[in-house]
N, C-alpha and C positions, 0 to 999 in steps of 0.2 A: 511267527516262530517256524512256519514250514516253510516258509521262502527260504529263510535263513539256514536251516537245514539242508534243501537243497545248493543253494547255491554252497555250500561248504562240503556235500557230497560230490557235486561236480567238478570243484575247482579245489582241490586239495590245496594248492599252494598260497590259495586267496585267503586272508582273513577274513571274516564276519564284519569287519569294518572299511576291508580295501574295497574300492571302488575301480572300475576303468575308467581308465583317463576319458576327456571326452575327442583329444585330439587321436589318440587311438585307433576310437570309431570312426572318424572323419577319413583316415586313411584308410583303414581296411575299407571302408566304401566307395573313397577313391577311386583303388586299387579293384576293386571286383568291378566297378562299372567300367574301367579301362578295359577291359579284360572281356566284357561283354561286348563295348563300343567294337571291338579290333574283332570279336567271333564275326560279329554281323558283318564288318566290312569282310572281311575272308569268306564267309558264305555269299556275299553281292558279289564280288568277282568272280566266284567261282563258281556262278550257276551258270552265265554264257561261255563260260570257256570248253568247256563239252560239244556244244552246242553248233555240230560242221556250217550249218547255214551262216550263224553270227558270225562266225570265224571269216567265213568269205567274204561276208558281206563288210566286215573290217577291214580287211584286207582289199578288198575291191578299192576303196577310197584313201589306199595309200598309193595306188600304182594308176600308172593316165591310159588312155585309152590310144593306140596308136595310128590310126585313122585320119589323126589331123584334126579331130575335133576340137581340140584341146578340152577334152573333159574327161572325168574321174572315170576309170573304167568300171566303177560299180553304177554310175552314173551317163552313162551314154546312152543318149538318145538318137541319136546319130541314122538319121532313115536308111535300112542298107547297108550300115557298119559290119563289113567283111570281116575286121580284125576283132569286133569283143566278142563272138562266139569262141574262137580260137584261144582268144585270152582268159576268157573267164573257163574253155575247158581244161585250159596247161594249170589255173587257180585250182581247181577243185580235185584235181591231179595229185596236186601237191599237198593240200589241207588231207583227202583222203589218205594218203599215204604214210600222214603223222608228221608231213617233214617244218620243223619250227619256223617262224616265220623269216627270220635272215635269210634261210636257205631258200625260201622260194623268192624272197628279190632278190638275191643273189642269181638267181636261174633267169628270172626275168631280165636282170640287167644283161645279161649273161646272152641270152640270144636278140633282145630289142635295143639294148645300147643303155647305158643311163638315163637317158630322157623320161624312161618309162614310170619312173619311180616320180612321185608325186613332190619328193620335197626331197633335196640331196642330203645324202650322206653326211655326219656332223664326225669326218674325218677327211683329212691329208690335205691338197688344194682346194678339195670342196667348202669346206672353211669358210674358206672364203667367200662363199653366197651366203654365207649367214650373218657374219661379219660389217660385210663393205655396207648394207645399209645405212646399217648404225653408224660407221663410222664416215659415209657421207651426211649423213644429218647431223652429227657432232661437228665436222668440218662447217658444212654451211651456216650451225650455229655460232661457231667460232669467228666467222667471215663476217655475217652480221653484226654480231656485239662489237667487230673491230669495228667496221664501216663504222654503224653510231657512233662509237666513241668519237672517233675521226671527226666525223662532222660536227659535233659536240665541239670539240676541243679546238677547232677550226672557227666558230664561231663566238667561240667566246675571245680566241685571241685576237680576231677582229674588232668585235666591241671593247679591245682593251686599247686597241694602238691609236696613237694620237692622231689626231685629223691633220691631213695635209692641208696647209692653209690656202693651197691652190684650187684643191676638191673643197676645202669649203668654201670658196670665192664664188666657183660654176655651179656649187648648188644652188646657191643663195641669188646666183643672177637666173637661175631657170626656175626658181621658185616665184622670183617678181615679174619674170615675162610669161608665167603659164598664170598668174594668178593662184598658186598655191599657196594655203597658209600653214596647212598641217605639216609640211617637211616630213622626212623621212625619219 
């Protein structure tokens, strides 16, 4: 009786007989664990982004080292490497100053040439390095599957055509002077 009570005090609109559905419940739980899942991820990206060191060090491993090492300039080890002091101070230049990260490969690119940047731009001709692999490996795959077929289709119309009775005469005489029995 005092369950009943309350829940009739709480829920005005409810009768003493209506129930929640149970698919109801399954979505409002849905819905609140999505909601939790998306806080957390928002809080995980958003604890290194503050964070000027992580930030360089991100950024270090987007741009090359110019030295001719060819290695990542967060990553050069390079005995003697003149250029990553230089570079990594123009980096911290720029992260200190707030400026986003376009801006500073753009700066980069800007005084060291395009080279500097670890993986080209996915606009205008650049494109194109992203592109041409795939579409030589879909080429050579295409070129193969011909080939095969070719040779396939090659071979079987040989096994179809009739025997020249003259190739069958010289097989048949080099089959009895080598002592073959198996034939071809």
């Amino acid at each position: 009786m005092g369950t009943s009570f309350h829940k009739a005090s709480c829920h005005p609109e409810r009768s003493e007989g209506s129930a929640v559905r149970p698919g109801r419940k399954r979505l409002t739980f849905f819905l609140k664990s999505a909601q939790a899942l998306a806080l957390a991820v928002a809080v995980c990206f958003s604890l290194g982004a503050t964070d000027p060191a992580s930030r360089i060090n991100s950024l270090g491993r987007q741009l090359m080292c110019t030295c001719g090492c060819a290695q990542l300039l967060g990553e050069c080890d390079h005995a003697g490497c003149q250029n990553r002091g230089e570079e990594l101070d123009l980096l911290r230049a720029g992260v200190a100053s707030g400026d986003p990260d376009q801006k500073i490969f753009d700066s980069f690119a800007a005084k060291y040439g395009a080279i500097v940047l670890a993986a080209p731009p996915a606009s205008g001709f650049h494109i194109v390095a992203w592109i041409a692999p795939f579409a030589v490996f879909a080429a050579a795959l295409l070129g193969t599957v011909l080939l095969v077929r070719h040779w396939t289709i090659a071979k079987t119309e040989m096994a179809a055509e009739p025997a020249n009775p003259e190739m069958a005469a010289l097989r048949d005489r080099v089959r009895r002077e080598t002592g073959e029995e198996g034939g071809y």
